[in-house]
N, CA, C and O atoms as a GROMACS GRO file, in nm:
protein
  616
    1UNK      N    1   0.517   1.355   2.817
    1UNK     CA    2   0.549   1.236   2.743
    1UNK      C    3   0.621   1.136   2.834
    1UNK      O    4   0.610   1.014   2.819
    2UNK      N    5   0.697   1.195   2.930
    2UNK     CA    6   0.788   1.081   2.995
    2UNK      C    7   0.704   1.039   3.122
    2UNK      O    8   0.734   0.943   3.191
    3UNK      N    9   0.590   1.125   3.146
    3UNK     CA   10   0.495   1.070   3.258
    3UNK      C   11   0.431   0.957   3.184
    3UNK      O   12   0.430   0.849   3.242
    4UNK      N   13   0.376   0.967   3.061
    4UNK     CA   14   0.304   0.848   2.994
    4UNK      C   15   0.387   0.726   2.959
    4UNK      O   16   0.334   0.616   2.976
    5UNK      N   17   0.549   0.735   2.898
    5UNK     CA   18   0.596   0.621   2.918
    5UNK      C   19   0.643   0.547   3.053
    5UNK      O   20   0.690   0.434   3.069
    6UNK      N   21   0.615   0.641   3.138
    6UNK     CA   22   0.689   0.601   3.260
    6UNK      C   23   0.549   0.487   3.308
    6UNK      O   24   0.560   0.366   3.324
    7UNK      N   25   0.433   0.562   3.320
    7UNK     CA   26   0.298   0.472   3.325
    7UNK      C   27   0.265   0.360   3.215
    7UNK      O   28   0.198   0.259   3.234
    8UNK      N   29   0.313   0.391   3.123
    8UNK     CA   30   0.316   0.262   3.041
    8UNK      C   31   0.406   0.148   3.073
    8UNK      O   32   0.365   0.032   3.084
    9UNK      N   33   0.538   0.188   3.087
    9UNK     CA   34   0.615   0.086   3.243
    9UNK      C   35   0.584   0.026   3.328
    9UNK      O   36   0.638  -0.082   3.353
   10UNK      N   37   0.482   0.080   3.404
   10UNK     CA   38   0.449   0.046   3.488
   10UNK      C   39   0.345  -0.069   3.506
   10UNK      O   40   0.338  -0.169   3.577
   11UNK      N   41   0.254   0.000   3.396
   11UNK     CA   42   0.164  -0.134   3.335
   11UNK      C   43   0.140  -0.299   3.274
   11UNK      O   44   0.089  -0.407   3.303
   12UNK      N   45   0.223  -0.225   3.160
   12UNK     CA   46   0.224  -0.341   3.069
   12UNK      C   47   0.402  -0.376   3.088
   12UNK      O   48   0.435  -0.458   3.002
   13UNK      N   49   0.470  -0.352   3.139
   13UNK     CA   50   0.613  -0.377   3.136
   13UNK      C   51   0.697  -0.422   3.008
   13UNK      O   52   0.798  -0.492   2.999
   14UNK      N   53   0.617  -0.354   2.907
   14UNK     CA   54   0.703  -0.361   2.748
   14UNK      C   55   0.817  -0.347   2.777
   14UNK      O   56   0.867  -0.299   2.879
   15UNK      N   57   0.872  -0.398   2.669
   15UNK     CA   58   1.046  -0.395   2.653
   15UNK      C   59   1.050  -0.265   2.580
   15UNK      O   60   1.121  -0.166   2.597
   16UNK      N   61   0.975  -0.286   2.510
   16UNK     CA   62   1.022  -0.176   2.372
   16UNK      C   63   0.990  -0.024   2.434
   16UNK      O   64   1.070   0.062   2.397
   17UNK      N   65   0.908   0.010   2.502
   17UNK     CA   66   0.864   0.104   2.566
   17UNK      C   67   0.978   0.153   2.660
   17UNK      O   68   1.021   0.268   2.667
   18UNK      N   69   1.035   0.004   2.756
   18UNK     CA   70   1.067   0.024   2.861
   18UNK      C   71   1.268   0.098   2.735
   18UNK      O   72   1.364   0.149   2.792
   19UNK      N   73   1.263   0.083   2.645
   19UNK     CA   74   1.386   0.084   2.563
   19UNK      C   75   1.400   0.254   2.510
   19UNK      O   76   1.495   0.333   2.518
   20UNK      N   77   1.242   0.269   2.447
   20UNK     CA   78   1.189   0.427   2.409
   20UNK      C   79   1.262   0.472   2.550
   20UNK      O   80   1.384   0.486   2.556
   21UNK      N   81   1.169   0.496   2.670
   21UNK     CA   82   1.227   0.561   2.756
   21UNK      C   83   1.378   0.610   2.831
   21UNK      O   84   1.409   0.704   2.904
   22UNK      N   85   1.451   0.496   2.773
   22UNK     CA   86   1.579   0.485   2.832
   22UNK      C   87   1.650   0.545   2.711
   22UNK      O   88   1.772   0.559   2.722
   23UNK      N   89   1.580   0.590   2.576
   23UNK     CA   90   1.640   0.641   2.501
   23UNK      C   91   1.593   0.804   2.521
   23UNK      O   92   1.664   0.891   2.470
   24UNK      N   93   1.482   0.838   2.589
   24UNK     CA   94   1.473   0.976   2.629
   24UNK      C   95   1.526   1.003   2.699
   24UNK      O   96   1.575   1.114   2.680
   25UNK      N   97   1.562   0.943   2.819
   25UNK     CA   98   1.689   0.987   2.892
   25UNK      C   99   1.820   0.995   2.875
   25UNK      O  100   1.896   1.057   2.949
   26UNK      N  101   1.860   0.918   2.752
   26UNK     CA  102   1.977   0.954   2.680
   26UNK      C  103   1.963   1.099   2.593
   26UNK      O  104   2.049   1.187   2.585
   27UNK      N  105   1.863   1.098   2.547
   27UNK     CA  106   1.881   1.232   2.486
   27UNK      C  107   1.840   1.346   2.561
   27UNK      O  108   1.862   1.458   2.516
   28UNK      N  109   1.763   1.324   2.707
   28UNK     CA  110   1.800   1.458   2.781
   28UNK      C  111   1.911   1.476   2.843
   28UNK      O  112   1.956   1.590   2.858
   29UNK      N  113   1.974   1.363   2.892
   29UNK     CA  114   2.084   1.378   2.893
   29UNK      C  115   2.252   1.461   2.861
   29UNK      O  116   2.340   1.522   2.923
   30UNK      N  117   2.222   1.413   2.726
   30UNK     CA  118   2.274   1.499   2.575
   30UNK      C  119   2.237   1.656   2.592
   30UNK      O  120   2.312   1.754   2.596
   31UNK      N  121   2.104   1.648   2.598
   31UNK     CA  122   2.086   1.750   2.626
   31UNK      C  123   2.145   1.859   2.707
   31UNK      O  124   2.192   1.962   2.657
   32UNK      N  125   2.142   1.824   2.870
   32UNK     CA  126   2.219   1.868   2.944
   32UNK      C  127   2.359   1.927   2.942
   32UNK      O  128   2.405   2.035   2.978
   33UNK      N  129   2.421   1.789   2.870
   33UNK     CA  130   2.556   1.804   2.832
   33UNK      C  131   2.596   1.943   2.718
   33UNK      O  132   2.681   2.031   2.731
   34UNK      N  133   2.510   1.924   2.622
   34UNK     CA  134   2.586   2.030   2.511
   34UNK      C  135   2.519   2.196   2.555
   34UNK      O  136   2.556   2.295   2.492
   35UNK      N  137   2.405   2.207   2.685
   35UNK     CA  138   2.418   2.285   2.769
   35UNK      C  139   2.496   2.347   2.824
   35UNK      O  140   2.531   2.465   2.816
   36UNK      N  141   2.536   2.230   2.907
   36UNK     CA  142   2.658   2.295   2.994
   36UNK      C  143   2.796   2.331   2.923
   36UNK      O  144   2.872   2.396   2.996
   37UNK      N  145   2.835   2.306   2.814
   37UNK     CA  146   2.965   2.315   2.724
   37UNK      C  147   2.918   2.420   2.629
   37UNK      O  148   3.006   2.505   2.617
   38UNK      N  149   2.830   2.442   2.569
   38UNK     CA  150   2.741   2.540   2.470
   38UNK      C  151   2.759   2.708   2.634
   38UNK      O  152   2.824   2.806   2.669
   39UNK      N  153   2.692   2.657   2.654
   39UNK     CA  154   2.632   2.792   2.775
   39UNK      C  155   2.600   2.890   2.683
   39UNK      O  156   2.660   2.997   2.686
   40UNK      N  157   2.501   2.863   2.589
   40UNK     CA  158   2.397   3.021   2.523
   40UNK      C  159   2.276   3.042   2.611
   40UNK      O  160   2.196   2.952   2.638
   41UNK      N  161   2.267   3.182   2.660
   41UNK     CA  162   2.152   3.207   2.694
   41UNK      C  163   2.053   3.224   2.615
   41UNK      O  164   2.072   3.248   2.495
   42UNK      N  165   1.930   3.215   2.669
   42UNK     CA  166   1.807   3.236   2.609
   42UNK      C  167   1.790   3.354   2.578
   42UNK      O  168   1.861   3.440   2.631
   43UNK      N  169   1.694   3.388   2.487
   43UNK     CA  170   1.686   3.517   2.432
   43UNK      C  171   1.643   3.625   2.509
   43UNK      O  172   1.529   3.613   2.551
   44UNK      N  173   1.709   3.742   2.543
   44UNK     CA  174   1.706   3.857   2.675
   44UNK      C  175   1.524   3.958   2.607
   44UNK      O  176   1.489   4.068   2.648
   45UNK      N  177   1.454   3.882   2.513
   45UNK     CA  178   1.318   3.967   2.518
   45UNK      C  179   1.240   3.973   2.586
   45UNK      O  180   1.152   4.059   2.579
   46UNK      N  181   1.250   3.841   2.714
   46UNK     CA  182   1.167   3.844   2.771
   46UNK      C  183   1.147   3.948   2.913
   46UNK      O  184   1.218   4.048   2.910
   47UNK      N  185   1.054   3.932   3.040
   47UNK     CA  186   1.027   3.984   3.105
   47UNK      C  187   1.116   3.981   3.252
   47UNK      O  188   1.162   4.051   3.343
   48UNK      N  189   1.100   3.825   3.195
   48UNK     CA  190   1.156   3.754   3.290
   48UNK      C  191   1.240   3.678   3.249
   48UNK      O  192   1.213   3.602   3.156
   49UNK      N  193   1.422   3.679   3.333
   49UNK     CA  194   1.474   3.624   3.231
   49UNK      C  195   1.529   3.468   3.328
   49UNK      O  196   1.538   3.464   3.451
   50UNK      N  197   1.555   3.365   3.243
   50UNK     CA  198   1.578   3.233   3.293
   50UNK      C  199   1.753   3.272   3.330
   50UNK      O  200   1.843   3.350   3.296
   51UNK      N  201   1.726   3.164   3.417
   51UNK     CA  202   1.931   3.092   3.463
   51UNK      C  203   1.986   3.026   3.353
   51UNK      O  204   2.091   3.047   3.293
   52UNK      N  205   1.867   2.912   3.330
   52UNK     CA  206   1.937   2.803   3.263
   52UNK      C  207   1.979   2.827   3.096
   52UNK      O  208   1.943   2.929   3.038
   53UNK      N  209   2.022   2.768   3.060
   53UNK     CA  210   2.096   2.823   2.888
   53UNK      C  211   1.970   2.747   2.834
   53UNK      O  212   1.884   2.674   2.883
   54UNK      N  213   1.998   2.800   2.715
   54UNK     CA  214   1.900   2.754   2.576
   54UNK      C  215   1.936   2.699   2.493
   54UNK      O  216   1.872   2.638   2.408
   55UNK      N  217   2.043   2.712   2.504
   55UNK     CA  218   2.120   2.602   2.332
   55UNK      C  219   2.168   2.456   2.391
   55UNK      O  220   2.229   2.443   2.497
   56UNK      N  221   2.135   2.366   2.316
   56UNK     CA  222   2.043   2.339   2.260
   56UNK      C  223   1.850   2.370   2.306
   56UNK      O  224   1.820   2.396   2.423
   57UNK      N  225   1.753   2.362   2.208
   57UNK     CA  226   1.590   2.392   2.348
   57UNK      C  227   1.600   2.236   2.343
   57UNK      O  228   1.657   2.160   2.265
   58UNK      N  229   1.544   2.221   2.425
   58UNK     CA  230   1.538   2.038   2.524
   58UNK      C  231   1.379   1.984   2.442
   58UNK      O  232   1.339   1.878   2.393
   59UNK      N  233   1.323   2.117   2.461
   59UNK     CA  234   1.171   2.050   2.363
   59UNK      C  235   1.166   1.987   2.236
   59UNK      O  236   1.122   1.879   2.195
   60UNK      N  237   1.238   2.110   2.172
   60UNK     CA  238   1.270   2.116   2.035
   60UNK      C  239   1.367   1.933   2.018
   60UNK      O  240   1.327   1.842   1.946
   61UNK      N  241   1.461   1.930   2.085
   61UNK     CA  242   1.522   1.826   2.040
   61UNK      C  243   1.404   1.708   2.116
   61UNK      O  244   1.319   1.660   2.041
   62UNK      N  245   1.404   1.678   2.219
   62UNK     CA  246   1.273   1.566   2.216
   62UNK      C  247   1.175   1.533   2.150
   62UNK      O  248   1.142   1.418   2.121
   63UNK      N  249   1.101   1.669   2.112
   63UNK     CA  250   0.983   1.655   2.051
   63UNK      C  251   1.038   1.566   1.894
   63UNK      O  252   0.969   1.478   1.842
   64UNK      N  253   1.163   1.609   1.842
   64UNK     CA  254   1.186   1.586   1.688
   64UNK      C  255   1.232   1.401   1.772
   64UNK      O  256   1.187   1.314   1.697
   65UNK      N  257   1.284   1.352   1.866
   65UNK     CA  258   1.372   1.243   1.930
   65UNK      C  259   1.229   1.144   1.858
   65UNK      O  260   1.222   1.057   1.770
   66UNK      N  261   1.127   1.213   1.948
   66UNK     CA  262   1.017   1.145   1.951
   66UNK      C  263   0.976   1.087   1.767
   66UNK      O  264   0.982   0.973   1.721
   67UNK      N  265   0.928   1.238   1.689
   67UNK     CA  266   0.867   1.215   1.571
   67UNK      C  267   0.986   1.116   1.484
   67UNK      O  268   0.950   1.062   1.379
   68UNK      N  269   1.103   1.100   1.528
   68UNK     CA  270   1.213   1.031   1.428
   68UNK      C  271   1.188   0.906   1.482
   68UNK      O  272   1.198   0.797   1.424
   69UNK      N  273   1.156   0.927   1.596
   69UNK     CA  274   1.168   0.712   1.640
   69UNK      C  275   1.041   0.670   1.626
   69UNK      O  276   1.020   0.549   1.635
   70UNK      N  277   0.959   0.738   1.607
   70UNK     CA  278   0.779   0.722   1.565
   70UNK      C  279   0.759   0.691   1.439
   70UNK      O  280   0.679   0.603   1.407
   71UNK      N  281   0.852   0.784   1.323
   71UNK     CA  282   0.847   0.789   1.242
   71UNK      C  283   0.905   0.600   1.123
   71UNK      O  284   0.863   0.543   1.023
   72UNK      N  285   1.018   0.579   1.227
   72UNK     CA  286   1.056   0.463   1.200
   72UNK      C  287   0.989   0.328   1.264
   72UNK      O  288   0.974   0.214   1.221
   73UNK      N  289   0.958   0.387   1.374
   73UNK     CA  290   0.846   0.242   1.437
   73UNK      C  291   0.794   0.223   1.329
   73UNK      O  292   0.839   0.131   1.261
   74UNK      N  293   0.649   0.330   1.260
   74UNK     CA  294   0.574   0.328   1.178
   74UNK      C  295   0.581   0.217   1.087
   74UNK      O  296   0.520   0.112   1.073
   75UNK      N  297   0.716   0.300   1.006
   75UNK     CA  298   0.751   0.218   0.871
   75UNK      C  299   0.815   0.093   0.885
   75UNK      O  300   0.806   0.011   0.794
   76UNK      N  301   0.914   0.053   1.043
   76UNK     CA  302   0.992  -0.037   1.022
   76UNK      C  303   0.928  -0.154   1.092
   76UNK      O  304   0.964  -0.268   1.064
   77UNK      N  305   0.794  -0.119   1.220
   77UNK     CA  306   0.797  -0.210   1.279
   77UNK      C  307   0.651  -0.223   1.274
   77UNK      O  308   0.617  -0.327   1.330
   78UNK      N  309   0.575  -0.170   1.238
   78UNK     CA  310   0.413  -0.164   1.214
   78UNK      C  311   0.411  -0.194   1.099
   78UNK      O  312   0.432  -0.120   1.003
   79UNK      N  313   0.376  -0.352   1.100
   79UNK     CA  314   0.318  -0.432   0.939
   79UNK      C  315   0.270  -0.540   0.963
   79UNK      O  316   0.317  -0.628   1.035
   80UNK      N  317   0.141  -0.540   0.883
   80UNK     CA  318   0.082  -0.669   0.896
   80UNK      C  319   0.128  -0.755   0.804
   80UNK      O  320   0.241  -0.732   0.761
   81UNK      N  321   0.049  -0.884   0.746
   81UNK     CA  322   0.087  -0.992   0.619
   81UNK      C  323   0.078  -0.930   0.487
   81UNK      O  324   0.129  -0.965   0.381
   82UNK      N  325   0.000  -0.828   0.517
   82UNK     CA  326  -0.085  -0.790   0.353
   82UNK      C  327  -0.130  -0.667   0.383
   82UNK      O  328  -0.239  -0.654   0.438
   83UNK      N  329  -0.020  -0.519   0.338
   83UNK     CA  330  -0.050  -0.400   0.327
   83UNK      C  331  -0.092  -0.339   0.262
   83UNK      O  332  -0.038  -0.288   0.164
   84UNK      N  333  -0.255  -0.321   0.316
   84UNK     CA  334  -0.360  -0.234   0.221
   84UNK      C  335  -0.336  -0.106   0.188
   84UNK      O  336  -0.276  -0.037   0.271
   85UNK      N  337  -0.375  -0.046   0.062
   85UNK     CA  338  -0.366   0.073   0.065
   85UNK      C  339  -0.424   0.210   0.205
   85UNK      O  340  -0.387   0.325   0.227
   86UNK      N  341  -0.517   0.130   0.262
   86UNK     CA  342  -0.577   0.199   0.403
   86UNK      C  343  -0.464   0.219   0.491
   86UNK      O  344  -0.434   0.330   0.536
   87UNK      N  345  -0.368   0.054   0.529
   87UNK     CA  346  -0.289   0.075   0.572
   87UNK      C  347  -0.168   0.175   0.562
   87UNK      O  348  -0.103   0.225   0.654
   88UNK      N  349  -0.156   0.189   0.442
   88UNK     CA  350  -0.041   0.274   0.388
   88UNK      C  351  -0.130   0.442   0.422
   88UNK      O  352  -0.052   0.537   0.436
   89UNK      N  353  -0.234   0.465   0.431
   89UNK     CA  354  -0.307   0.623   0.425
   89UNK      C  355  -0.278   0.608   0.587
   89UNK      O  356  -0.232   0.709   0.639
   90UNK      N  357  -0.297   0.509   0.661
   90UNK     CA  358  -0.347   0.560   0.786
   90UNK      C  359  -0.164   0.571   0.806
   90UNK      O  360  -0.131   0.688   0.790
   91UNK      N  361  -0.055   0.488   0.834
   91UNK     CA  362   0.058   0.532   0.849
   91UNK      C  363   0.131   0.646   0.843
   91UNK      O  364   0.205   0.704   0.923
   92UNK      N  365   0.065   0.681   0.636
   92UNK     CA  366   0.132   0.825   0.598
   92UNK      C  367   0.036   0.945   0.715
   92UNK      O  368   0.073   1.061   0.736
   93UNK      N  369  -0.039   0.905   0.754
   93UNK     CA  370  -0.115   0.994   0.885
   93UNK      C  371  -0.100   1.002   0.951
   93UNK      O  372  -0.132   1.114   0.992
   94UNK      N  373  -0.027   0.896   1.069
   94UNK     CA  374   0.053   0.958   1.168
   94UNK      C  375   0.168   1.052   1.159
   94UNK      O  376   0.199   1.159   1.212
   95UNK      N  377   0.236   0.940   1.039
   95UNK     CA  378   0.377   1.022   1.030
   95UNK      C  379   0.344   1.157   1.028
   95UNK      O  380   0.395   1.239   1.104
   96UNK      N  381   0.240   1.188   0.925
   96UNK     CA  382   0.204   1.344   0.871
   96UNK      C  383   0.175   1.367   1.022
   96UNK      O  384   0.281   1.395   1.076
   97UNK      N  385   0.103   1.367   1.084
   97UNK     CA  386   0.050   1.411   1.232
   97UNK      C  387   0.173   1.438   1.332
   97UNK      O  388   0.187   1.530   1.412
   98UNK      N  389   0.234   1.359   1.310
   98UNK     CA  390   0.370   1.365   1.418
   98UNK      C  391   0.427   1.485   1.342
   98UNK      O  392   0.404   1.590   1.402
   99UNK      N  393   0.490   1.502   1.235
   99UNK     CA  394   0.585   1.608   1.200
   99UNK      C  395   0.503   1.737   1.210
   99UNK      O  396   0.554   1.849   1.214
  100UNK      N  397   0.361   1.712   1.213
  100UNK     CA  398   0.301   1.885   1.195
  100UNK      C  399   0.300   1.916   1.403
  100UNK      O  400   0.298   2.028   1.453
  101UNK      N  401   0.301   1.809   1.469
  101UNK     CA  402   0.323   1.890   1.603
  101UNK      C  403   0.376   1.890   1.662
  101UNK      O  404   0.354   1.928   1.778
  102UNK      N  405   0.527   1.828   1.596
  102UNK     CA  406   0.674   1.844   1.636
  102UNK      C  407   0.688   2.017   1.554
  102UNK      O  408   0.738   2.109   1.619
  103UNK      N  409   0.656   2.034   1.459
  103UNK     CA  410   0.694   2.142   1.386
  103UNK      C  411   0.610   2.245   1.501
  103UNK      O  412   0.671   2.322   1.574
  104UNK      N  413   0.490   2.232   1.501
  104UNK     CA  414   0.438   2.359   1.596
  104UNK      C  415   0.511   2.365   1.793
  104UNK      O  416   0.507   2.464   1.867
  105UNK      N  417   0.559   2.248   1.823
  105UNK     CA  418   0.595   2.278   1.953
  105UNK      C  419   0.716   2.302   1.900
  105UNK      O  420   0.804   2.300   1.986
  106UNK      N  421   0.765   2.331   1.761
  106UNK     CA  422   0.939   2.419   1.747
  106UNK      C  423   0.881   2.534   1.748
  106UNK      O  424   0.885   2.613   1.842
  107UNK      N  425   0.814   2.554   1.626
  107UNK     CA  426   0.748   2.736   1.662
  107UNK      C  427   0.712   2.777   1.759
  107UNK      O  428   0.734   2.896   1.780
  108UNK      N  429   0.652   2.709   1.845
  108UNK     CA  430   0.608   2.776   1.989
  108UNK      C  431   0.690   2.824   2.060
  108UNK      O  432   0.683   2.942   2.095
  109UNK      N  433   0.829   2.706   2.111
  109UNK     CA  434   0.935   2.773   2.182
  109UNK      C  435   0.988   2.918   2.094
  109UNK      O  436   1.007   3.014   2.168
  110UNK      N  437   1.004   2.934   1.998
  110UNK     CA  438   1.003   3.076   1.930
  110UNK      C  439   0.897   3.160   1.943
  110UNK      O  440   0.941   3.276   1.945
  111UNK      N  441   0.812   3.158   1.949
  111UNK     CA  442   0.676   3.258   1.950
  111UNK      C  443   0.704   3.308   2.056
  111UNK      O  444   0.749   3.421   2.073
  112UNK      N  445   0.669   3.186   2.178
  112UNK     CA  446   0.679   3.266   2.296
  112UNK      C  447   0.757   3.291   2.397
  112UNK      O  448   0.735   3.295   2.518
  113UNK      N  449   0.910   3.320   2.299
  113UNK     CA  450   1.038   3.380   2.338
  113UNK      C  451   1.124   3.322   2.436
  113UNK      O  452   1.208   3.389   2.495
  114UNK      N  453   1.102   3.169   2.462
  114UNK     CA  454   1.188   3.088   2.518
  114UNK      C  455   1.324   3.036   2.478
  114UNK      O  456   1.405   2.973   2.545
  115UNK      N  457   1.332   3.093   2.309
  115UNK     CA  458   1.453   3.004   2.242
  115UNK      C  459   1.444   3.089   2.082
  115UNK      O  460   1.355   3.126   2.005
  116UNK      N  461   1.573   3.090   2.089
  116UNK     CA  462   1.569   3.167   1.956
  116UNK      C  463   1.580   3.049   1.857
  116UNK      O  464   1.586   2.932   1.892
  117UNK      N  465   1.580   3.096   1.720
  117UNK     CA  466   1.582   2.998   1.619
  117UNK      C  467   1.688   2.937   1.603
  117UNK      O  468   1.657   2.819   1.581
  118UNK      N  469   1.767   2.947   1.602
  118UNK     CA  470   1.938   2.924   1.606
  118UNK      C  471   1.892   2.750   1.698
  118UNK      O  472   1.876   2.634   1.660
  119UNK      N  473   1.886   2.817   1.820
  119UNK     CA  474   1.864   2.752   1.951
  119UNK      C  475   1.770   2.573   1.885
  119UNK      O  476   1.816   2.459   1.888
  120UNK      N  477   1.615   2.628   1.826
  120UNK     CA  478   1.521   2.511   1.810
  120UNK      C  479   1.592   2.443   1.708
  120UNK      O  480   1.615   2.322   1.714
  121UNK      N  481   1.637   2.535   1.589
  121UNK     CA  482   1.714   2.440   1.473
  121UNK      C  483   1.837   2.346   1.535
  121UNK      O  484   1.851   2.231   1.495
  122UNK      N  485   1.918   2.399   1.628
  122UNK     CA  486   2.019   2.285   1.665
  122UNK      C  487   1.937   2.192   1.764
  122UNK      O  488   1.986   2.080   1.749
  123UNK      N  489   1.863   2.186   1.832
  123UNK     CA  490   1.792   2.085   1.902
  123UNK      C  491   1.691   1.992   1.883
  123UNK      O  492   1.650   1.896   1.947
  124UNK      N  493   1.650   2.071   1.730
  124UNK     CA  494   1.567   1.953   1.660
  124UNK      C  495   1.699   1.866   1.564
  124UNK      O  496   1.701   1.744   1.546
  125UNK      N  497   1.793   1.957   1.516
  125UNK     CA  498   1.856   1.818   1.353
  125UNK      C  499   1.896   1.737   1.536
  125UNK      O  500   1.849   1.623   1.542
  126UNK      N  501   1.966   1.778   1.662
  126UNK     CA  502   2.034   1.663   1.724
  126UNK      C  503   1.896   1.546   1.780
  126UNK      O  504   1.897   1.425   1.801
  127UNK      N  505   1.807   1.630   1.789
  127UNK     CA  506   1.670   1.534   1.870
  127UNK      C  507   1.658   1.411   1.752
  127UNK      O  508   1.668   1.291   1.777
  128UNK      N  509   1.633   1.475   1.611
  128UNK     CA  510   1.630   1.358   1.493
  128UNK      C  511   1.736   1.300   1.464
  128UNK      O  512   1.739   1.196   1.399
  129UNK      N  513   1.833   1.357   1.507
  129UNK     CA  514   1.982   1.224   1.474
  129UNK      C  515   1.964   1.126   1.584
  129UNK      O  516   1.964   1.003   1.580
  130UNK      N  517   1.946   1.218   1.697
  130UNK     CA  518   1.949   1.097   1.841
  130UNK      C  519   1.791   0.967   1.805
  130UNK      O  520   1.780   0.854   1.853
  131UNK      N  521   1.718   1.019   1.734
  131UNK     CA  522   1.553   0.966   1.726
  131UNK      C  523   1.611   0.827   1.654
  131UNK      O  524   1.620   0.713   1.701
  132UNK      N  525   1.653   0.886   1.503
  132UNK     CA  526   1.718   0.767   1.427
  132UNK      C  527   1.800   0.688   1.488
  132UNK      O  528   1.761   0.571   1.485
  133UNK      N  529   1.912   0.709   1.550
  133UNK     CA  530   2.024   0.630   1.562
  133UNK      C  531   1.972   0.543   1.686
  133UNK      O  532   1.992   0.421   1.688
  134UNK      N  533   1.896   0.617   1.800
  134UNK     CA  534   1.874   0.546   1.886
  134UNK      C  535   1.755   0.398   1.863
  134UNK      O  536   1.774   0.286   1.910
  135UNK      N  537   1.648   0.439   1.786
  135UNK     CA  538   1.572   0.354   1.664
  135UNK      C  539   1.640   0.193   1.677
  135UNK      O  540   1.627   0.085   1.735
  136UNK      N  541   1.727   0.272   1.566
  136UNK     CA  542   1.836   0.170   1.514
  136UNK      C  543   1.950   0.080   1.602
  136UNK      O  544   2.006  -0.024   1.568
  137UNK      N  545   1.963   0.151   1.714
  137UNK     CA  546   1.999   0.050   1.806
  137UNK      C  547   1.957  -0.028   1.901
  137UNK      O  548   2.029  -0.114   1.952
  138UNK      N  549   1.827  -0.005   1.937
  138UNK     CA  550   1.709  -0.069   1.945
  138UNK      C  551   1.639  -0.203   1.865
  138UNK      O  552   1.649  -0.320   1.902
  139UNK      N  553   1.572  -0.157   1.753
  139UNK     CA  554   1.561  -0.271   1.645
  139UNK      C  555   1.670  -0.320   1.602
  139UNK      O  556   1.642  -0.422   1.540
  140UNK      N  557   1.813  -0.296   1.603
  140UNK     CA  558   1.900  -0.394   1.525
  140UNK      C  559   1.965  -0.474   1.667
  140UNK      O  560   1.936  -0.594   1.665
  141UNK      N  561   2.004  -0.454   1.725
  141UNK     CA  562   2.053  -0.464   1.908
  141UNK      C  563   1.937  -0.504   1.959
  141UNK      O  564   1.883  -0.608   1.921
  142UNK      N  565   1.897  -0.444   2.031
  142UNK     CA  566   1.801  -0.471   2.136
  142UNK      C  567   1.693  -0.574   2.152
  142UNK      O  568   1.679  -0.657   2.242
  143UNK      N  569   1.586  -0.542   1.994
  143UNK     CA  570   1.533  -0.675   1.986
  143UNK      C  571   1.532  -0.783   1.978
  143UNK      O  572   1.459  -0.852   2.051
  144UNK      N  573   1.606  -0.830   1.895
  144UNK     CA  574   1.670  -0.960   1.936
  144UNK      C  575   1.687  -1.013   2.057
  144UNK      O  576   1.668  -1.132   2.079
  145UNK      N  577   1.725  -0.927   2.150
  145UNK     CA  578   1.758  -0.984   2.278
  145UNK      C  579   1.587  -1.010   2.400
  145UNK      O  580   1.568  -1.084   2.497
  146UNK      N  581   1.510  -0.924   2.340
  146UNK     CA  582   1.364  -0.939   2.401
  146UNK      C  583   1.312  -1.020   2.453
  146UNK      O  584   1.263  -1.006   2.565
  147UNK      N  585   1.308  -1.194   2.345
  147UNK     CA  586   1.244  -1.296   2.408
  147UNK      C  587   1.345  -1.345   2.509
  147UNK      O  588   1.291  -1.425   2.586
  148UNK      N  589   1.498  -1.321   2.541
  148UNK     CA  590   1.587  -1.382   2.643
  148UNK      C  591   1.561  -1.282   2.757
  148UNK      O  592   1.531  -1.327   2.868
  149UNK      N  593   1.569  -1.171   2.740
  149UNK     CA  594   1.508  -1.097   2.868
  149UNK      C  595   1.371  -1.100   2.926
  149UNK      O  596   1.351  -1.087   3.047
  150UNK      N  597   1.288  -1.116   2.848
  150UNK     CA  598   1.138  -1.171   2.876
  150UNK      C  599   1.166  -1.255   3.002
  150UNK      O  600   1.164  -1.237   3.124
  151UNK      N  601   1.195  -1.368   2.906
  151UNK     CA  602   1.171  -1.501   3.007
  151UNK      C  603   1.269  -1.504   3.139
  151UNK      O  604   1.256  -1.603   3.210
  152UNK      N  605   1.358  -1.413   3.177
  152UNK     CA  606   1.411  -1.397   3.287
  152UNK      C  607   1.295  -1.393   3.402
  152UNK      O  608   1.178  -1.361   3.384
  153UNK      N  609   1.346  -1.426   3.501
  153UNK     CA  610   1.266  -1.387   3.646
  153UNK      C  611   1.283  -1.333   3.752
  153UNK      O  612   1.342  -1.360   3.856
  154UNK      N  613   1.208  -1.228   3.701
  154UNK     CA  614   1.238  -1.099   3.826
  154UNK      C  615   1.162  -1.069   3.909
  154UNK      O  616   1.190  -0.980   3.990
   0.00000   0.00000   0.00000
């Protein structure tokens, strides 16, 4: 995901993109942090066992970072003049799409014994608090400021 926004950067030099990204690095960030202060290891079933801690899983909370700020693009910032009922099916379809493979890359890190449940449940509610709030400081903050940073020259 952060190879594709990073190439989407690179491209089209969106703001809003270039804003998403700087909000994934805040929440791996976060990540890191309640790592290093947490220090739970990962679950000892495996074969092979990791260094790094597991609490919070880093997937688990991105993947949910992602479906919460997707989830609100959707509704808050994807609208045309005149919302058809199509419009409203195809929306409730991403959203639905996003939460069913945020939900399976949580089960996965459980299946295949990278992270216990404990572990995905605290890294998804912080991935969706960080998803929302960061959202929200974005569209209420940030945009506004878009067309003055635009027209800068760099």
């Amino acid at each position: 995901m952060l190879v594709g926004c990073f190439a989407l950067i690179l491209f089209r030099r969106d703001l809003h993109t270039i804003s998403f990204f700087i909000g994934n690095m805040v929440c791996e960030a976060v990540n890191m942090i309640f790592k290093y202060i947490i220090k739970e290891p990962r679950p000892f079933v495996r074969p092979f066992q990791y260094t790094d801690y597991g609490m919070p899983s880093s997937h688990s909370q991105m993947v949910w970072f992602f479906a919460l700020y997707a989830t609100f693009f959707v509704l808050f910032r994807l609208h045309h003049n005149r919302e058809s009922i199509f419009e409203a099916i195809w929306k409730a379809s991403i959203i639905a799409a996003v939460f069913c493979i945020a939900s399976v890359v949580v089960y996965s890190r459980v299946y295949l014994l990278y992270h216990s449940w404990a572990q995905v449940i605290v890294g998804s509610v912080l991935g969706a608090v960080l998803g929302v709030g960061w959202f929200f400081i974005v569209h209420v903050h940030l945009t506004p400021l878009f067309p003055q940073i635009a027209s800068w020259s760099i």
